[in-house]
C-alpha positions in Angstrom: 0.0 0.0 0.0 1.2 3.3 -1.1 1.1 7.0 -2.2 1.7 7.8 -6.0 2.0 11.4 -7.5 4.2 12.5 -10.9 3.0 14.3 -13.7 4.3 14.4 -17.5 4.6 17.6 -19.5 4.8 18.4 -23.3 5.7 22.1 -23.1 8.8 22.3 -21.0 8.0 25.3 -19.5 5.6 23.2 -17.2 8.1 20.6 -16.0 7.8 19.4 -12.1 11.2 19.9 -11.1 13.3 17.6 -8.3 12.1 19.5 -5.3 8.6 20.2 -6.8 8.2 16.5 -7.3 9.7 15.7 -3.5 6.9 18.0 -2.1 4.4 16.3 -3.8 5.6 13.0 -2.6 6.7 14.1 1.0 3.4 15.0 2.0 1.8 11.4 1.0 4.4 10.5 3.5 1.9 8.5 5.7 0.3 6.3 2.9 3.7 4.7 2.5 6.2 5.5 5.7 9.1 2.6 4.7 10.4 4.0 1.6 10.2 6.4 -1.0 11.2 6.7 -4.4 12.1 8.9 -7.8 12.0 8.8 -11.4 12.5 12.1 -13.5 13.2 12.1 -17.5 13.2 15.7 -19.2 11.4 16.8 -22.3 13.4 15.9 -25.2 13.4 16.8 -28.7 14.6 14.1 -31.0 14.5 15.3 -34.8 13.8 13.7 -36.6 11.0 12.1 -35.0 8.3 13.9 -32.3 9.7 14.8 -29.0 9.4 13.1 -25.5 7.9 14.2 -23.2 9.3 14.9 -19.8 8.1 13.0 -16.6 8.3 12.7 -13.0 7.1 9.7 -10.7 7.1 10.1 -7.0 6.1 7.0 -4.8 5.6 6.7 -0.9 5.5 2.7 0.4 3.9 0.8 3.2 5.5 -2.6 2.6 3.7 -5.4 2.6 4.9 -8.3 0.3 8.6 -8.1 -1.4 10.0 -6.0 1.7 13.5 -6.0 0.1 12.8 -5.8 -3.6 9.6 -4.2 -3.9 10.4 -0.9 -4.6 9.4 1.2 -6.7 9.4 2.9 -9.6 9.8 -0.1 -11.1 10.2 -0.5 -14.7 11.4 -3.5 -17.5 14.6 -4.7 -18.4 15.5 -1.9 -20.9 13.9 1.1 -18.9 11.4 1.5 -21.2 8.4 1.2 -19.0 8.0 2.6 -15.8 5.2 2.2 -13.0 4.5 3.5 -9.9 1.2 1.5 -7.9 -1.0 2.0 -5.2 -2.6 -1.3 -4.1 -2.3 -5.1 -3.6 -2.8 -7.1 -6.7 -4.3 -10.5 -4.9 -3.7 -12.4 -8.3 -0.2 -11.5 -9.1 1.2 -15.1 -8.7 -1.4 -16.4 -11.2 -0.3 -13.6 -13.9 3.7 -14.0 -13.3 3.2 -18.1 -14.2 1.4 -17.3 -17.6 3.8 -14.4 -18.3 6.9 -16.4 -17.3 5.6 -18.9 -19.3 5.8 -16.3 -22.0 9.5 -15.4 -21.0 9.2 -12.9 -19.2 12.0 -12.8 -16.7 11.6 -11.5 -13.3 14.0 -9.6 -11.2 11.7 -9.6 -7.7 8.7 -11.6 -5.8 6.5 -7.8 -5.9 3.0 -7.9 -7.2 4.3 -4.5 -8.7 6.9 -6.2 -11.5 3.9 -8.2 -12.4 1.9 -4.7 -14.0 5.5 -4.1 -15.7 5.6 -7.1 -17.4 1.7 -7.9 -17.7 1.7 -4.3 -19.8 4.4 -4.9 -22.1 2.6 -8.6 -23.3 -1.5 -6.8 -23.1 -1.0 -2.9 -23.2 -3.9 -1.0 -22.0 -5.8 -4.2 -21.8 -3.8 -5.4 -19.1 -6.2 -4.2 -16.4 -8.7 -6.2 -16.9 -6.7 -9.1 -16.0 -6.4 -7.8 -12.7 -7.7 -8.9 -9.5 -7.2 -6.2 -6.3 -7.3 -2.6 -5.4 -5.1 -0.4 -7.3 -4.5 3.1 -8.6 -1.5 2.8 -11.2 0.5 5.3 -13.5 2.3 3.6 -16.2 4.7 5.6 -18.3 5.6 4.1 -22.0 8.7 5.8 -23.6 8.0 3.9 -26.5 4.4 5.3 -27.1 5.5 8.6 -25.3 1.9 8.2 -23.3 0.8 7.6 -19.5 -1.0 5.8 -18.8 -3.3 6.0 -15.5 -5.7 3.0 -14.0 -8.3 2.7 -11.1 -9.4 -0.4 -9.3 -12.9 -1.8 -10.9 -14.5 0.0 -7.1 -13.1 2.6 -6.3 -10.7 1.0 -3.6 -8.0 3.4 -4.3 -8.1 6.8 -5.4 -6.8 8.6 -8.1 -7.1 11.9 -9.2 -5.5 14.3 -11.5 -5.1 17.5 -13.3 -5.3 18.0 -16.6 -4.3 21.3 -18.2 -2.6 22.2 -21.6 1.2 20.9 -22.1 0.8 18.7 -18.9 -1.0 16.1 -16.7 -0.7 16.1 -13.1 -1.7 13.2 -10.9 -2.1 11.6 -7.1 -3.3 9.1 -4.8 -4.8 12.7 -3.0 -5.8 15.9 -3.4 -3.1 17.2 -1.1 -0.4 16.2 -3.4 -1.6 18.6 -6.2 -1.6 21.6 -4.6 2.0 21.2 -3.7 2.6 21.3 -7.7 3.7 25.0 -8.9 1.2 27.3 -9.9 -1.9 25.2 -8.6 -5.0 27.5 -8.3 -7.0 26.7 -5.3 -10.4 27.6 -7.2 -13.6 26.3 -5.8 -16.2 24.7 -7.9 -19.4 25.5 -7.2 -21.3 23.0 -8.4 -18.8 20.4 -6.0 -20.4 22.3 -3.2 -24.0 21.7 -4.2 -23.1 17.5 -4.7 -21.4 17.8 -1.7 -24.4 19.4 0.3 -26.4 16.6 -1.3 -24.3 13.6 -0.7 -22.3 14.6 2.0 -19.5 13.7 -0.7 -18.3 14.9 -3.7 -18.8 12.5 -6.9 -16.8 11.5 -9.2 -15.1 12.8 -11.7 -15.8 15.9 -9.6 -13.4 17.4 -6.8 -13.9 20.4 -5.0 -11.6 22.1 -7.0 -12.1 23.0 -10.9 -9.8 21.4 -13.4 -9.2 18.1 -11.0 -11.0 15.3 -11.6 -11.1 12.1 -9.7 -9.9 9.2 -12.0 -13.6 7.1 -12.1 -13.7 3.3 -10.5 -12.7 0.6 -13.2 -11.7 3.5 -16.1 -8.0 3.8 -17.3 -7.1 7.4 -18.8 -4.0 7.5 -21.8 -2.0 11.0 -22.3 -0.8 11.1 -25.4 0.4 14.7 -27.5 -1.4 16.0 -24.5 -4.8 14.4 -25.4 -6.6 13.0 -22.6 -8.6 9.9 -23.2 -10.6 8.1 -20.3 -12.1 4.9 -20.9 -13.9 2.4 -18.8 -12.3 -1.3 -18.8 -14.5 -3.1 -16.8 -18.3 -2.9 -17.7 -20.5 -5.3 -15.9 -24.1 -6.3 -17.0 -26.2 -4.6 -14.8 -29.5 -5.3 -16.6 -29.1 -8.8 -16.8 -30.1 -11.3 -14.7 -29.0 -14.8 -14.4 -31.4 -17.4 -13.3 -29.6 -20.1 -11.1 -31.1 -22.3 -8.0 -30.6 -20.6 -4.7 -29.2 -23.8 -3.9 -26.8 -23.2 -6.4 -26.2 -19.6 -5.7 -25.5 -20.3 -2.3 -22.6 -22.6 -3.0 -20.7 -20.3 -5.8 -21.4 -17.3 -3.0 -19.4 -19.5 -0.3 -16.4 -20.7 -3.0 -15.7 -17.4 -4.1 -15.6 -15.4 -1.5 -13.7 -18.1 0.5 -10.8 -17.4 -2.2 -11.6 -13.9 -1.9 -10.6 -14.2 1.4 -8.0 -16.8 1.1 -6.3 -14.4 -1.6 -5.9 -11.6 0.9 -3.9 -13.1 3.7 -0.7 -12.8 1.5 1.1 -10.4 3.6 4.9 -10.6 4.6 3.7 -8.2 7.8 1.0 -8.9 11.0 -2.6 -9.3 9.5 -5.9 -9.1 11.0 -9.5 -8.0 10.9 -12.0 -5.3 11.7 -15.5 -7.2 13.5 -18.1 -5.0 13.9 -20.4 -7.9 15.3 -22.5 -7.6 12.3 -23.1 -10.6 9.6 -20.3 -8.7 7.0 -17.5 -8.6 9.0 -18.6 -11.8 10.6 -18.2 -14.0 7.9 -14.8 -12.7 6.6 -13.3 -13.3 10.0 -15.2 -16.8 10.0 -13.6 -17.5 6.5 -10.1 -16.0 7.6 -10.0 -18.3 10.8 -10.6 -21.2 8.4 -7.6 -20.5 6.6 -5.4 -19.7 9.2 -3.2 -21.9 11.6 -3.6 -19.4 14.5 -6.0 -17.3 16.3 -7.0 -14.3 13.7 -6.3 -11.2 15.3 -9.5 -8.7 15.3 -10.2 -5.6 16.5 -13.5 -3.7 17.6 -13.9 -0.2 19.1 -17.0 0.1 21.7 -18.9 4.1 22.5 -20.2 5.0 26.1 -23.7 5.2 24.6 -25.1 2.1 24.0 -26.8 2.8 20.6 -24.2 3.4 18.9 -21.8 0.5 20.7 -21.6 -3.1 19.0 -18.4 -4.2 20.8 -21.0 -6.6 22.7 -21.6 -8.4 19.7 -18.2 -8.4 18.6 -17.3 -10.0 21.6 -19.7 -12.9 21.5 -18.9 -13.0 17.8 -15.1 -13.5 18.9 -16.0 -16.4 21.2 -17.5 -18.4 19.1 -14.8 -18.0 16.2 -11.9 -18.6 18.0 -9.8 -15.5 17.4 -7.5 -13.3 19.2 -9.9 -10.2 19.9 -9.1 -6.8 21.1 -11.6 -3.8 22.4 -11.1 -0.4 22.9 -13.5 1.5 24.3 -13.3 5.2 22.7 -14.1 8.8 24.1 -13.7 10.7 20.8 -12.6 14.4 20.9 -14.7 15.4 18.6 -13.2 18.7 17.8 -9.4 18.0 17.7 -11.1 15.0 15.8 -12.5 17.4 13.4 -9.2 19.1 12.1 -7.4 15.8 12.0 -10.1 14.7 9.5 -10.5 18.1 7.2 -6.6 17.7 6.8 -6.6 14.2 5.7 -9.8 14.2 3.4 -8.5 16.6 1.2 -11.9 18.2 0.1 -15.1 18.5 2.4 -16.3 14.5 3.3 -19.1 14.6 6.3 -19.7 11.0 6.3 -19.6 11.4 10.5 -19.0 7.5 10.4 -15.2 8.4 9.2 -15.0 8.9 13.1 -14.9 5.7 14.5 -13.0 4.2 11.2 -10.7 6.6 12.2 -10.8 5.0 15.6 -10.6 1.4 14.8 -7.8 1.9 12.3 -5.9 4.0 15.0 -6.0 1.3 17.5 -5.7 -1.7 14.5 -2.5 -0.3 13.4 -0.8 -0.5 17.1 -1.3 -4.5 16.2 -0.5 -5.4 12.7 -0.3 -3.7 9.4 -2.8 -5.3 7.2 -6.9 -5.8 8.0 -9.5 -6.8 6.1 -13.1 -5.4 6.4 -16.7 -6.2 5.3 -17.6 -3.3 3.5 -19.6 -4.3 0.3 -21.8 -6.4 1.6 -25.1 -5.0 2.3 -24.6 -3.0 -1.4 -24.1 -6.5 -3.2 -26.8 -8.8 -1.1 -29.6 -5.8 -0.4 -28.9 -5.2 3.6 -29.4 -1.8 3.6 -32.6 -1.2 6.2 -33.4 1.6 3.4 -34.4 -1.1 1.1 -37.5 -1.9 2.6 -38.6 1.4 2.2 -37.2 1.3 -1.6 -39.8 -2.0 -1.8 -42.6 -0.5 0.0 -42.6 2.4 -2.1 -42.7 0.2 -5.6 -45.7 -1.2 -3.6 -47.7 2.1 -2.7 -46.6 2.9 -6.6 -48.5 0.1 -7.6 -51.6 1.0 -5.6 -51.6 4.3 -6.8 -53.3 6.6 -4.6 -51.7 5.9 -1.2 -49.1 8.3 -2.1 -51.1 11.4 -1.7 -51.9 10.6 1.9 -48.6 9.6 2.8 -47.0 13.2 1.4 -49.7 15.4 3.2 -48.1 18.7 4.5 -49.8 17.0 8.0 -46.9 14.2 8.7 -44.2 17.0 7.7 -44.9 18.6 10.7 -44.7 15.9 13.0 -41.3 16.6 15.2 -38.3 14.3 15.2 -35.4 14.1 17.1 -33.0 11.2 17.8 -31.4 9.9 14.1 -32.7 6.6 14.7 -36.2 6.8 15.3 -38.9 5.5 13.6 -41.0 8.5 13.5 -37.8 10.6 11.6 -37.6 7.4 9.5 -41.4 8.1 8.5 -40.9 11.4 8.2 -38.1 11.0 5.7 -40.2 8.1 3.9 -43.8 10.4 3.8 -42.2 13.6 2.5 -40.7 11.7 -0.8 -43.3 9.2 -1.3 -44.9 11.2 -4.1 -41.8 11.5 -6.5 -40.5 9.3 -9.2 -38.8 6.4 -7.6 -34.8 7.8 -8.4 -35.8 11.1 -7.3 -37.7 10.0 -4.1 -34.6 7.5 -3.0 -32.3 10.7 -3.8 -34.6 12.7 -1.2 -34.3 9.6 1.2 -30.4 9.1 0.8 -29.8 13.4 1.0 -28.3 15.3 3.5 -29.9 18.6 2.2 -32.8 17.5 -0.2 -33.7 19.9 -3.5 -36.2 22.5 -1.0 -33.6 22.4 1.9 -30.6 23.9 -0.4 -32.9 26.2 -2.2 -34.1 27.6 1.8 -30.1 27.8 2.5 -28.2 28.8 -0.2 -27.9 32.9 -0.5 -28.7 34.8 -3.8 -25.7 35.2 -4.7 -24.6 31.4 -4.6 -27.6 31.0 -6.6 -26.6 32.9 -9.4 -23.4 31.5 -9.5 -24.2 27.9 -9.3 -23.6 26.6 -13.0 -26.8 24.8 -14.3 -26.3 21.6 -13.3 -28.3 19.2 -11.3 -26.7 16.5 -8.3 -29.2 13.9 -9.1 -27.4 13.4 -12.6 -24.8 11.3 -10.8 -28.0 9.0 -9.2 -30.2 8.6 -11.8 -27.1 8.0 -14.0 -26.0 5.2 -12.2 -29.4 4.0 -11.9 -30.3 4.4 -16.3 -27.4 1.8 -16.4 -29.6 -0.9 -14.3 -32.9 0.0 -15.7 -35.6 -2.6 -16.3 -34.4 -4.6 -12.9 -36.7 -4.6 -10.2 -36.6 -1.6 -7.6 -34.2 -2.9 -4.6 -31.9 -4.7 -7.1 -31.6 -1.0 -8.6 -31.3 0.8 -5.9 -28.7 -1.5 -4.4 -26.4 -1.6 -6.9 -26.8 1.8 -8.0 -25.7 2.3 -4.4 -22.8 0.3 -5.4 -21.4 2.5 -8.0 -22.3 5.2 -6.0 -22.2 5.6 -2.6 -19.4 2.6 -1.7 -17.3 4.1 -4.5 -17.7 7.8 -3.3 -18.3 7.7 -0.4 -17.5 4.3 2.1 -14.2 3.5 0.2 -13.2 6.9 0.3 -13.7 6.7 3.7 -11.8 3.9 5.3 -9.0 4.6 2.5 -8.5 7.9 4.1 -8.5 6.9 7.4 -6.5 4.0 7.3 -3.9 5.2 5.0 -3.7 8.2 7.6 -2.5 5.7 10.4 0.0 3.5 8.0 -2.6 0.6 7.8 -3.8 -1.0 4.6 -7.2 -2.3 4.6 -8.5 -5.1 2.1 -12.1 -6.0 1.1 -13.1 -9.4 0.4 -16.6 -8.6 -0.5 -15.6 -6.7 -3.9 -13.8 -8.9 -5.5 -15.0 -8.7 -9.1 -16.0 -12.2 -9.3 -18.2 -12.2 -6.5 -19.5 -8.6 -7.5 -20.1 -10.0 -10.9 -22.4 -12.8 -9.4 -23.9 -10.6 -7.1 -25.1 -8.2 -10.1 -26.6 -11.2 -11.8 -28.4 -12.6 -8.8 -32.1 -12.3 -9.0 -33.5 -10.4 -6.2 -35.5 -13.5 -4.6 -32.3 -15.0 -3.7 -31.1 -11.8 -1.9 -34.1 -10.4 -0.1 -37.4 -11.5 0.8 -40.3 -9.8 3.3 -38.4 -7.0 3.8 -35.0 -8.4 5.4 -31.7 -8.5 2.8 -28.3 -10.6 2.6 -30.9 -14.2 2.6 -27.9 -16.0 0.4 -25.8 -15.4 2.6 -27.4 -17.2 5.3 -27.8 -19.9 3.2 -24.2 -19.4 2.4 -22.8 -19.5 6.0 -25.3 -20.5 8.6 -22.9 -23.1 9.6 -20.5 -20.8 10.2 -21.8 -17.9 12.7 -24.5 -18.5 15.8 -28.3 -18.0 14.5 -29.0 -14.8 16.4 -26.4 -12.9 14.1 -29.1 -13.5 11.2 -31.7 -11.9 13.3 -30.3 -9.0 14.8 -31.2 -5.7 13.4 -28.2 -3.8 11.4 -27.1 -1.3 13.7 -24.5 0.9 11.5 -21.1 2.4 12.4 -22.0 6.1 14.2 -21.6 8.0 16.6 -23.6 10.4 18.5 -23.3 13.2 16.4 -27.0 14.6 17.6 -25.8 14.5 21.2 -22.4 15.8 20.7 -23.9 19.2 18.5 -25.9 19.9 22.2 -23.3 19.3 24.0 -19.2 18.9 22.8 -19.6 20.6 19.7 -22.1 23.4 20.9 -19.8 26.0 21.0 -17.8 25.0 18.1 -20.6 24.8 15.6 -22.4 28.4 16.8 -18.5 30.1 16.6 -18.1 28.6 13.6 -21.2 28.4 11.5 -22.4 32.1 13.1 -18.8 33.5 12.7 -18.1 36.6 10.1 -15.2 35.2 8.3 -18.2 32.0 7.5 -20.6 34.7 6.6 -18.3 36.7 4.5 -18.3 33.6 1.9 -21.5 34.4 0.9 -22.9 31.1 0.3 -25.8 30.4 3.0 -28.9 32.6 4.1 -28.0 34.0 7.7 -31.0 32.7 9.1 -31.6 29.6 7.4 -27.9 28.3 9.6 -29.7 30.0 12.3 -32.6 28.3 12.5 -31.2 24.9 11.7 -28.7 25.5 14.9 -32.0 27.3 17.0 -34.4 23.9 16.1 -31.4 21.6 16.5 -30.3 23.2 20.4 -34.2 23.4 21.0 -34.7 19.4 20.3 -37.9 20.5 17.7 -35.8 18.8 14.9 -32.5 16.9 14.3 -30.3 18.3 11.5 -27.4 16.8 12.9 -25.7 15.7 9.9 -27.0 19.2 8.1 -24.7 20.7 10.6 -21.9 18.2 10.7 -22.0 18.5 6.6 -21.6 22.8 7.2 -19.5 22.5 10.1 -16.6 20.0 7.9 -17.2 22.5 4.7 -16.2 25.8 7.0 -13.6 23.9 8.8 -12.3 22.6 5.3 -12.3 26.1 3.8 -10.2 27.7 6.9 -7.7 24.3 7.0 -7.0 25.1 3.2 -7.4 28.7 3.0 -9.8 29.2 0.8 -11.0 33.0 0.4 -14.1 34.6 0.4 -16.3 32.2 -3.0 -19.6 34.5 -3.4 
């Protein structure tokens, strides 16, 4: 696991220099603290043929397999290829056979020789022969083009900067604006996604001209065209009749390899359990394949809604494994800065708290764990679902609807983020709307009316005609003609786990040196998991039903029974209490109201019903609090 950055230039007045270059790879210092490396080449001019270009690859490495010879840049025999990689590639042994086979000779045991090689035999098509997380920069002397590659979900980031006579790019955002000349210019339209979302989507960053490299895409510079392509394109609209029976079995063999796969380390592995059925089974499958007690690691919270480490423990207990719990007082505002530094534009996904946490306290134990994300997007788990089916239902009645949206249940208070009356509320107010625009309302931070009520007149007039629910019901026109939860769950696939949940624990585990791996998204399993009919998955409103056909045998029966609880904290409590001050000195403050984004009294009220308990807009706050915080960290000047 590592930090890339570089950039190549055709006008040689935009070269990155040796100490440019060393910024831009110092500060991706704690993605990779073991070693770094260099590779520069100037622009050349070689008549009577078209020049070179010039290019620079910096790389940052957490070492994990190949301690000793794993370093990179790497390139071929002759020099003619060069690559710097972010990732693990969990198939690499598989690849060097064929390709030794082919006579390829191999000077190291690193996954990262195997991309040298695997390019030189299959060109751009070599990423599709890849299994694991990666973000990659190949440069071809040969071809005088760079090459740039992202993982088929988004595991690792990429993103870049594309401007004329030269291409910058990065594992993060960060690593950009140490590059010369980098204008810190907001876009607008970032912000609105953002306030949606509570992330920014891809290709978007909050800053215009960079662009995040999009999941399972691969972009070629070349006489400084950019071209971005997608290499991986599963069939979302298809569905593959099989016997649950079946289904069940090729669920368990594949992501038993998955798993198998991803305990090749040369450092101390081990596990995140939440206590939930996800993280359950990996651990399950990882204590198969191990000779010892697997190490795993829980974080527990004072308040008991929000604490699993109960579970976990009981969990624990009946696999077997070595488990360690810490239970965890966050400071939630010298939590706050830590965060806005590390995220590089404004994230308010609150749950990067505790994975902040738990990959803190992981990485005093071993270097490597592997999670459960994916699996409530792949096997429908998501409580939300059920209201995604009940609301095809009520469609299908027709008239319900109308009763449902009355102005009457919108005035109905709610207060704690868990209730059932605020999940009514959110369900009522939508129920009207097309089905994409009514899970948009469900899923938003800030729905359509709420940003309209907050944004000033000014921002209003700046924001560029564009609409947030283009990333949605894009996603969603690529599964069209499945039935509603199979296309809400795997739009939230390509949307929301991408953007937003692998963003996350990338972040905050790279920030503490720890690499994290994800059994769930391997693109086999993924690719059976698009196909599977929705019968198979969920059934009378409960999801993941193949996987307890999958694994009963291996976790006790009340884990199939107990209600998701999520990863979050308290953030409701903490803005009436820790972060009272903070978010009133903040959000109220001049220098915030200078910027000339937000209606004075719209923050107002939203802090005045929030203190008062008549409403929780918790995570409206937390989502303004991170963007002001972000905009001070970065120094970003008045925008309206």
């Amino acid at each position: 696991m590592c930090g890339i950055t570089g950039g190549i230039w055709s006008d040689p007045t935009k070269s990155l220099d040796e100490r440019a270059l060393r910024r831009m790879t110092d500060v991706l210092r704690h993605r990779g603290p073991d070693d770094e490396g260099f590779y520069q080449s100037s622009f050349r001019l070689r008549p009577p043929y078209e020049s070179i270009p010039g290019v620079a690859l910096g790389h940052r490495r957490l070492s994990i397999i190949d301690m000793a010879g794993g370093r990179q840049p790497m390139c071929n025999e002759d020099k003619s290829i060069w690559v710097v990689f972010n990732g693990e590639i969990y198939n690499y042994g598989a690849v060097r056979q064929r390709l030794e086979g082919a006579g390829h000779l191999f000077r190291t045991d690193s996954d990262t020789e195997t991309i040298v090689h695997l390019y030189e035999d299959e060109g751009a098509g070599c990423f599709a022969h890849l299994n694991g997380m990666f973000s990659i920069a190949i440069w071809d002397e040969r071809q005088r083009r760079l090459l740039l590659a992202r993982d088929r979900l988004g595991q690792k980031p990429l993103v870049y900067r594309k401007t004329p006579g030269q291409l910058l790019f990065a594992s993060e955002l960060k690593s950009l604006l140490e590059a010369p000349g980098f204008e810190r210019a907001l876009d607008l339209a970032a912000i609105d996604e953002y306030l949606t979302y509570q992330y920014i989507p891809h290709p978007n960053t909050i800053f215009r001209g960079v662009r995040k490299l999009p999941p399972g895409h691969y972009a070629v510079y070349h006489d400084d065209q950019l071209e971005v392509a997608p290499y991986w394109q599963p069939e979302y609209q298809t569905e593959t009749p099989r016997s649950r029976q079946d289904y069940a079995g090729r669920v368990r063999e594949i992501l038993s390899d998955a798993v198998k796969i991803r305990l090749q380390s040369d450092v101390p592995l081990g596990a995140f359990l939440s206590g939930g059925i996800d993280s359950s089974i990996i651990v399950g499958l990882m204590q198969k394949h191990s000779p010892t007690p697997v190490k795993t690691f829980t974080i527990g919270f004072p308040v008991t809604e929000y604490d699993e480490s109960a579970e976990a423990r009981k969990i624990a207990a009946h696999l077997g494994v070595e488990h360690h719990v810490l239970e965890v007082r966050p400071d939630a505002v010298a939590l706050l800065e830590k965060l806005v530094w590390h995220y590089d534009e404004p994230f308010a996904d609150s749950s990067a708290v505790p994975t902040w946490c738990v990959s803190e306290f992981t990485r005093e134990h071993v270097t490597v764990a592997l999670t459960g994300d994916g699996g409530d997007e792949l096997f429908a788990g998501y409580p939300r679902y059920r209201a995604v089916a009940l609301g095809g239902w009520i469609d299908r009645m027709g008239v319900a609807s109308d009763i449902l949206a009355a102005p009457l249940w919108q005035a109905l208070p709610g207060v704690r983020q868990k209730s059932i009356l605020r999940r009514f509320k959110r369900f009522s107010e939508s129920i009207a709307a097309p089905p994409a625009r009514r899970y948009l309302q469900w899923i938003s931070i800030f729905n359509e009316q709420r940003r309209a009520a907050l944004y000033s007149d000014a921002f209003l007039q700046r924001l560029p005609d564009s609409d947030p629910f283009e990333f949605l019901e894009g996603s969603w026109r690529k599964i069209a003609g499945r039935d509603d939860v199979t296309v809400a769950s795997l739009g939230d696939l390509t949307t929301y786990l991408t953007c937003d949940l692998m963003t996350k624990v990338d972040i905050a585990s790279m920030a503490h040196s720890l690499e994290c791996r994800q059994p769930f998204l391997d693109h086999r399993l993924v690719e059976l998991a698009i196909g599977m009919p929705l019968k198979h998955k969920f059934r009378w409103g409960k999801g993941k039903r193949i996987l307890k056909d999958a694994f009963a045998d291996l976790l006790p029966a009340d884990v199939w029974t107990r209600s998701k609880m999520g990863f979050g904290v308290p953030i409701d409590h903490w803005f009436r209490h820790e972060l009272k001050d903070l978010a009133h000195d903040v959000l109220l403050d001049q220098q915030t109201k200078q910027r000339g984004l937000f209606r004075d009294d719209a923050v107002q009220l939203l802090l005045d019903q929030h203190m008062s308990g008549a409403f929780d807009h918790a995570y409206r706050l937390w989502s303004l609090l991170v963007l002001e915080l972000w905009m001070r960290r970065w120094k970003i000047d008045a925008v309206c």
